[in-house]
C-alpha positions in Angstrom: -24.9 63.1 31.8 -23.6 61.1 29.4 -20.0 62.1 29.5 -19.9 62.4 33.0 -20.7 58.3 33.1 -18.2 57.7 30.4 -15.5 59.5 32.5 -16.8 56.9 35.3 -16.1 53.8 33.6 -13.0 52.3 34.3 -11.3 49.6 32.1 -11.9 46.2 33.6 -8.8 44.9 35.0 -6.5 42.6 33.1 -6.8 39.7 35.3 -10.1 39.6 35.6 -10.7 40.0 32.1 -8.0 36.7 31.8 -10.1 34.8 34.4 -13.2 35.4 32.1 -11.9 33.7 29.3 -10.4 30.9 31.3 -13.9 30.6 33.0 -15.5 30.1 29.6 -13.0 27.4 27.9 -13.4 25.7 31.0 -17.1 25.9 30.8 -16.9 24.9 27.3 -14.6 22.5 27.3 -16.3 20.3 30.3 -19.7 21.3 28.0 -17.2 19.6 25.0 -16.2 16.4 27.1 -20.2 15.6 28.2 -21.2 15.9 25.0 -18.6 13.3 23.9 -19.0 11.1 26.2 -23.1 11.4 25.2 -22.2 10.1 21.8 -19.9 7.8 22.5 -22.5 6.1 24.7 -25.0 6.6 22.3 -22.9 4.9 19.5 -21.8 2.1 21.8 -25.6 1.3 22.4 -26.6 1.2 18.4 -23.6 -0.9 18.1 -24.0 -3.4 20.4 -27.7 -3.6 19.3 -27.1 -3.5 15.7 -24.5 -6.7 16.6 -27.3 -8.7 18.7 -29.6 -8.1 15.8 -27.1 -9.8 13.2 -26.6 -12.4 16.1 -30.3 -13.3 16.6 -32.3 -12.5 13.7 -33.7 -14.9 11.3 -35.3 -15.5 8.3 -39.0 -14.8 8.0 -40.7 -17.9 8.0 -44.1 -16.6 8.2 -45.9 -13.3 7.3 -48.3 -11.3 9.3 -52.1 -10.3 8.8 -50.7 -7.0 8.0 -50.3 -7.4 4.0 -48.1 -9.0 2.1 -45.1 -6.5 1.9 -41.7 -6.9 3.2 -42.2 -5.0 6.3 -45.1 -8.0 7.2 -42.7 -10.7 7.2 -41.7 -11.4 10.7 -38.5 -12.6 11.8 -37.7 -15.1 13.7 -35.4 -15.1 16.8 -32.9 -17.1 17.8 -33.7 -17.5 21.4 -30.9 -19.6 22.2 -28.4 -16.9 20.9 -30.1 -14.3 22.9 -30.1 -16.4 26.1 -26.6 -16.5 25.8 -25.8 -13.1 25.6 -28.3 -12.6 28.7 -30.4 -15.2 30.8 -32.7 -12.1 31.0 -33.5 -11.9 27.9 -37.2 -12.7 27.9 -38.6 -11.1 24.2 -38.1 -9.2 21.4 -40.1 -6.0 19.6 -40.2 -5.1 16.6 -42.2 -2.1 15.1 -42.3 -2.5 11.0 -40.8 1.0 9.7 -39.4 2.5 12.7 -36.8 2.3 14.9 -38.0 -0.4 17.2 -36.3 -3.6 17.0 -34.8 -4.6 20.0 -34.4 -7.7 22.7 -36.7 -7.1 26.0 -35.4 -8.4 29.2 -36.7 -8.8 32.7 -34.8 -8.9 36.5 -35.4 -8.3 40.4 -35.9 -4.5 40.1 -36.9 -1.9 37.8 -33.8 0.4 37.7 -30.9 -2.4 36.2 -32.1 -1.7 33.0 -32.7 1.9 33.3 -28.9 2.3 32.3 -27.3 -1.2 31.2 -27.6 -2.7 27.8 -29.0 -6.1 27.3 -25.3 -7.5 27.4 -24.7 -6.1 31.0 -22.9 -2.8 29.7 -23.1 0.1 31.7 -24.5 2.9 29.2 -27.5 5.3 29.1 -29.3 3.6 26.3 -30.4 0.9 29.1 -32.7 -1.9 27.8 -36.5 -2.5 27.1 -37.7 -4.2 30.3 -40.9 -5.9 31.5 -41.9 -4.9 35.2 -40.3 -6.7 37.7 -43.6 -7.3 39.4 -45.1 -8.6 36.3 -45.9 -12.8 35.7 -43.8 -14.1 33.6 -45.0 -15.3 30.1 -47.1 -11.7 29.7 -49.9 -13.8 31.5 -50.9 -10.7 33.6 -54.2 -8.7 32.1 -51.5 -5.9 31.5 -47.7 -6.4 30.6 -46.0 -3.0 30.8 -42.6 -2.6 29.1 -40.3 0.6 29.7 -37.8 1.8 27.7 -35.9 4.9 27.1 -37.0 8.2 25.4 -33.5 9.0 23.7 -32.6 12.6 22.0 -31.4 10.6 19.1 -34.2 8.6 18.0 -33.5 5.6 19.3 -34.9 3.1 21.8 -39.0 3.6 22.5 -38.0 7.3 21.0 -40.7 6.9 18.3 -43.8 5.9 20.2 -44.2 9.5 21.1 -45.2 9.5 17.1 -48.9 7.9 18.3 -50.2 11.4 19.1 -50.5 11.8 15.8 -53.3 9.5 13.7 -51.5 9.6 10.6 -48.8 7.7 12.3 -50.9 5.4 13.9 -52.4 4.6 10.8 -49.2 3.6 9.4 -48.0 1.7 12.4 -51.3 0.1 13.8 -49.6 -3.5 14.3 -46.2 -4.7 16.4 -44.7 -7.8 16.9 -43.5 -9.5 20.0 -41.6 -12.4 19.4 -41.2 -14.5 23.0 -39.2 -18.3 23.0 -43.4 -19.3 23.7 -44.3 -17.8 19.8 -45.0 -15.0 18.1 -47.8 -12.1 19.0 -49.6 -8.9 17.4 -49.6 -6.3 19.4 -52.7 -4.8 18.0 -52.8 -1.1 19.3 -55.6 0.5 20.8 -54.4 3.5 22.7 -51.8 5.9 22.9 -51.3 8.8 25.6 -50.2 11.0 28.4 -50.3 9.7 32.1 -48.5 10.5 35.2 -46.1 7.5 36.1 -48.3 6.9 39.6 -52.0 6.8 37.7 -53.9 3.8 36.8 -52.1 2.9 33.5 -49.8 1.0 35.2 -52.3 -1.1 36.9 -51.0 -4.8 36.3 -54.0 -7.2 37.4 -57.6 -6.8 38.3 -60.0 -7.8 40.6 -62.7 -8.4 38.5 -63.5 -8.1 34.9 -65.7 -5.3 35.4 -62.6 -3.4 36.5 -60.7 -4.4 33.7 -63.3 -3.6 31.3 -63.7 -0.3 33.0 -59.7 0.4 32.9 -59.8 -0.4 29.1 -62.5 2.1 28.4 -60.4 4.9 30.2 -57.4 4.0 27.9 -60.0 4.0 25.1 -61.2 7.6 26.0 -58.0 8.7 26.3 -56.4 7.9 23.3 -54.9 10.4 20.9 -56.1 8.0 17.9 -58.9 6.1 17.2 -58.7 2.8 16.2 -61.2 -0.1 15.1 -59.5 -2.6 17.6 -62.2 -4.5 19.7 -60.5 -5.3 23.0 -62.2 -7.0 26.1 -61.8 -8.0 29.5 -61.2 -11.7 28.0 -57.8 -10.1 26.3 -54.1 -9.5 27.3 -52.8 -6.5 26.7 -49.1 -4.5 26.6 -47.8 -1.3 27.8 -45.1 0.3 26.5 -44.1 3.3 28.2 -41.5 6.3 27.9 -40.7 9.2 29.1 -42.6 12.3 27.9 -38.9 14.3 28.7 -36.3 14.4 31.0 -37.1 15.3 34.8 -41.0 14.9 34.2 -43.2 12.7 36.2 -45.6 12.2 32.7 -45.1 9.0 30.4 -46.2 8.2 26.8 -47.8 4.9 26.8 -48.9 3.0 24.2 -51.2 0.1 24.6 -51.9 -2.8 22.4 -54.2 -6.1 22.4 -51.7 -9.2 22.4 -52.8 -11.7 19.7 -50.6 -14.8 19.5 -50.6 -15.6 15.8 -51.1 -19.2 15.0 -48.3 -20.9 12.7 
């Protein structure tokens, strides 16, 4: 049996065996040119961000409640800078020890920023951005910010980190800097949500509500905090992509405390 299927077996042609191979350098060279063009963008975005940082940032004049190590002294931003490199520029965030430290802006819609940089480039990295739908000022009961979940790191990458308690406990406190002053973000939750479900709930009818949508996010947390949070409070949303074509999001919300200077 055995010979009888090697006799079968015929050489495969010569030009098919050509078209093969031309198949798969063309395969891998297209495969090549995307992945190129993936790090140029991505290298474009941490340039152009690592040059609005040099731009903006300022001294620390003041120092958090967080200790009194370097990573507690919070810049201060040069609003007027960032205004000029875009009118809708309308924050900044910073997380002490991570990657997080970039401008927040805000527009009409909630898909500009999905894939332009804060200076209007067209690149993946996009931009942190507030809802559209949100009050200006982060005067609603809950501010959400999006921003990209990148394969490099970068962006709101490192959020994804709160499932774990250890890095919570490392990373409890944020700042947002806004031209109004200077806020905590004292975080209280961190999970997994569908991108229709209640966490992106931006105002409430009643306290009650509120104070029941907090508990939810309470329950739901992957860490445990000692934050007290109330319907009397503000609070903040960030929120990224779990990965790429899935309706779930990582959110991380925190308590907004202004500090007083």
């Amino acid at each position: 049996m055995s010979r009888t299927n090697k006799e079968k077996r015929k050489p495969m042609p010569a030009a098919l065996r050509i078209a093969l191979i031309v198949i798969c350098l063309g395969v891998a060279g297209f495969s090549g040119y995307k992945l190129i063009g993936i790090l140029h963008e991505y290298k474009q975005g941490n340039d152009t961000y690592s040059q609005v940082e040099e731009d903006v940032f300022k001294p620390a004049s003041h120092q958090s409640s967080e200790g009194e190590d370097d990573d507690s002294l919070i810049p201060e931003i040069d609003f007027e800078a960032l205004k000029a490199i875009s009118g809708n520029a309308v924050a900044w965030l910073y997380n002490p020890g991570t990657v997080i430290n970039y401008p927040v802006a805000k527009t009409k819609d909630n898909s500009y920023y999905l894939n332009h940089l804060i200076d209007g480039t067209y690149n993946s990295n996009g931009c942190f951005f507030v809802d559209y739908r949100n009050s200006d000022g982060f005067a609603d009961a809950n501010t959400i910010i999006y921003g990209h979940r990148m394969k490099n790191g970068m962006m709101l990458s490192s959020i994804a980190n709160y499932n774990k308690q250890s890095y919570y406990d490392e990373h409890p406190v944020m700042y947002l800097m806004t031209p109004d002053g200077t806020y905590e973000l004292h975080i209280f939750s961190a999970y997994v949500t569908q991108s229709t479900s209640a966490a992106y709930k931006r105002t409430f009818d009643s306290d009650a509500k509120f104070k029941d949508w907090l508990n939810n996010a309470v329950r739901s947390s992957y860490v445990k905090t000692d934050v007290q949070v109330g319907p009397e409070d503000h609070v903040v949303t960030l929120s990224t992509c779990v990965k790429s074509e899935d309706t779930r999001r990582f959110i991380v919300v925190a308590k907004l405390v202004k500090i007083e200077e």
